[in-house]
C-alpha positions in Angstrom: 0.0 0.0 0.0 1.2 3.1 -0.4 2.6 5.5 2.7 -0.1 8.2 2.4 -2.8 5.3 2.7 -0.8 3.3 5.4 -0.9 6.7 7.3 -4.8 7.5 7.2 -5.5 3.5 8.2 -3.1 4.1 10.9 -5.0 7.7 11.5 -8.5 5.5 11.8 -7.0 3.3 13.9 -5.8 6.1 16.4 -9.1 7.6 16.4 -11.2 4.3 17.1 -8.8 3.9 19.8 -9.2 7.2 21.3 -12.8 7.1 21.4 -12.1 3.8 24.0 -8.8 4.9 25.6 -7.5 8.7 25.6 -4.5 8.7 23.7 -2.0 11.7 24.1 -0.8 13.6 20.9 2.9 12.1 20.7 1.3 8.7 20.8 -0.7 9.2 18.1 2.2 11.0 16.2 4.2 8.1 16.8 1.7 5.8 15.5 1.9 7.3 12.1 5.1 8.3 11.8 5.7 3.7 13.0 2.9 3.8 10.1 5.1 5.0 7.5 8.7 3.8 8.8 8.7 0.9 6.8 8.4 2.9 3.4 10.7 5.3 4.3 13.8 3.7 6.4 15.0 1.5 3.5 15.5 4.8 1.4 18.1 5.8 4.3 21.3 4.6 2.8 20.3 5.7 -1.0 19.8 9.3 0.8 23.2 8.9 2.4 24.7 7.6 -0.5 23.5 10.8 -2.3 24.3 13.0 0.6 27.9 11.9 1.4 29.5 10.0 -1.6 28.6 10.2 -5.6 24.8 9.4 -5.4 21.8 11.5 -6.7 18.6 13.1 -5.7 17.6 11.5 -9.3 18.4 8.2 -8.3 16.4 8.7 -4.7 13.5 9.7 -6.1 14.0 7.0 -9.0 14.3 4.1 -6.3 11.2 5.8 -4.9 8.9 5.6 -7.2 10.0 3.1 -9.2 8.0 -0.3 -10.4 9.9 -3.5 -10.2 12.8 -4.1 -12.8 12.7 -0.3 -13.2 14.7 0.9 -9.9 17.9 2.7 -10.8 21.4 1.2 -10.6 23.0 1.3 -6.8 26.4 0.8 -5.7 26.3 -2.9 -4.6 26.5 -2.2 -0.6 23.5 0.6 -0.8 21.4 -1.8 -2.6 22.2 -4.3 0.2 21.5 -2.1 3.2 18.4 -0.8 1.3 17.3 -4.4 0.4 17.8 -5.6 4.1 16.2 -2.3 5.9 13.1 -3.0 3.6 12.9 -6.7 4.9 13.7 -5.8 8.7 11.0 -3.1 8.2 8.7 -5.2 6.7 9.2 -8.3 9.1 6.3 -10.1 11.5 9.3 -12.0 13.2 11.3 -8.6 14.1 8.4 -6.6 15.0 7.3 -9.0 17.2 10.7 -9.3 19.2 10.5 -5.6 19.4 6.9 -5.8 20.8 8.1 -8.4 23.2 11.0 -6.1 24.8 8.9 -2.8 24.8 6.9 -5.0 26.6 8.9 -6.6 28.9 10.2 -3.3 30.1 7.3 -1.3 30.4 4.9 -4.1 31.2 2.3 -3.1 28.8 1.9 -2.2 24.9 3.7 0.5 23.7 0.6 1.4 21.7 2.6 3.4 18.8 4.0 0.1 17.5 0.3 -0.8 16.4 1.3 1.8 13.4 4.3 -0.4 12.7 1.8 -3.8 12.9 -0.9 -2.1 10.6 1.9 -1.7 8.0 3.2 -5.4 8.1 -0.6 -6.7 7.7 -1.5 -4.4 5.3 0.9 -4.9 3.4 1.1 -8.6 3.0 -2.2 -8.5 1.3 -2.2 -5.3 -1.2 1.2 -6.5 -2.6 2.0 -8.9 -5.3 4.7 -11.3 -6.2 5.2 -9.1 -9.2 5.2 -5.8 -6.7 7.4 -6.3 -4.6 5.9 -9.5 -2.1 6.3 -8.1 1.7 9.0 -11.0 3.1 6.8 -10.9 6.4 8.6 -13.9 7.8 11.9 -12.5 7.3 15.0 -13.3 8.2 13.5 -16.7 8.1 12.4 -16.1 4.3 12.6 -13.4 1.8 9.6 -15.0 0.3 6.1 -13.1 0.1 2.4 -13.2 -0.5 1.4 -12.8 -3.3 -1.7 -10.7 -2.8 -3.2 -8.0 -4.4 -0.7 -5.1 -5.9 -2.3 -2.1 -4.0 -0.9 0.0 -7.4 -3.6 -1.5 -9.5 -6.4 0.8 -10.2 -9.4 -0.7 -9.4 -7.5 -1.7 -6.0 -6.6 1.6 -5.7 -10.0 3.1 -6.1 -11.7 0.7 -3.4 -8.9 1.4 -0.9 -9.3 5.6 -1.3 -13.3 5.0 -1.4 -13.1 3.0 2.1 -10.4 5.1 3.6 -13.3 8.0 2.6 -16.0 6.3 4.2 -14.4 5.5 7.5 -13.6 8.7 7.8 -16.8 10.0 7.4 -18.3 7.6 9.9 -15.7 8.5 12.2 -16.5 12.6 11.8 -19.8 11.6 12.1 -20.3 9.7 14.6 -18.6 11.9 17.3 -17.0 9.5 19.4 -15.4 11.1 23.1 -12.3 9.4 24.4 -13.0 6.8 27.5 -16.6 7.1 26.5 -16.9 3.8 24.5 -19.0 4.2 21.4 -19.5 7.3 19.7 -22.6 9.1 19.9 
C-alpha cells in the first residue's frame, strides 16, 4: 500500500482507539510516523549515498517511485542495506521481538508500534509477487504473499473509497475518548 494510505488506516485506527482509551498527541504522532517507517527507512542509505558519496537526488527519487525491474542502478553495498532495511522493516518476526521487549520493560503495549503492525498486515495483502511480495517472515524467508498489488487501479480506487467512508463515519459519529461508542 502506499505510505499516504498506510498513514490514514493508521489515522483511523488512532481515532477508534481514542474514542475507548484517551490517547496523548505524541502517541498518536508516533503511531503514524511507525505507520510510514517501513516505506521510508530502507530509502536511508540511498539518501546517504547521495548525501555523502557520488549518489543523486535523481536516483532517490527514481528508487522511490519506481515499479519492479525499473529501480535505478545502486552501488552494490546501498542496494544491500536498502534491500535488508526493507525486509527488517517489513518483518512479522522482528516486529514481534521488538513488541516483546517494549513490553517486557514497560509491562504493557507501547501502543505506537500498532502503526508499525498495521503496515506489516497491510501490506502482506495489497502486494503482489510481481510488486514487490512483503517477506513478512523474514530473516526466516525473503519469500512473500502474493496478494493483491495495492498500485492496480481498481484496488486503488476501493482502498481511497473505504479510507473516505471511514472517515466519514468517524467525523460523524462523534465519538469522546474513555466514552466507549460514539454518539
Amino acid at each position: 500500500m502506499d505510505i499516504v494510505a498506510h498513514t490514514l488506516w493508521a489515522a483511523a485506527g488512532a481515532a477508534v482507539i481514542h474514542r475507548r482509551r484517551p490517547l496523548s498527541r505524541g502517541t498518536v504522532v508516533a503511531a503514524l510516523v511507525l505507520a510510514a517507517l517501513p516505506d521510508v527507512g530502507h530509502l536511508l542509505p540511498i539518501a546517504g549515498w547521495w548525501l555523502f558519496a557520488d549518489g543523486s537526488f535523481a536516483a532517490l527519487l527514481g528508487y522511490a517511485v519506481a515499479v519492479p525491474g525499473q529501480e535505478p542502478v545502486l552501488p552494490p553495498l546501498v542496494g544491500l542495506l536498502s534491500h535488508h532495511l526493507h525486509c527488517v522493516m517489513h518483518s512479522a518476526p522482528i516486529a514481534a521481538l521488538v513488541t516483546l521487549v517494549l513490553w517486557a520493560g514497560r509491562r504493557t503495549l507501547w501502543v505506537p508500534l500498532l502503526g508499525w503492525w498495521s503496515h506489516i498486515v497491510i501490506d502482506v495483502f495489497t502486494h503482489s509477487a510481481d510488486y514487490y511480495a512483503v517477506p513478512v517472515l523474514y530473516p526466516f524467508t525473503e519469500r512473500g504473499f502474493d496478494g493483491i498489488a495495492w498500485i492496480t487501479p481498481w484496488f486503488l480506487v476501493l482502498n481511497y473509497a473505504a479510507l473516505l467512508a471511514v472517515g466519514v463515519y468517524l467525523m460523524r459519529s462523534k465519538g469522546r475518548p474513555g466514552h466507549g461508542r460514539g454518539g
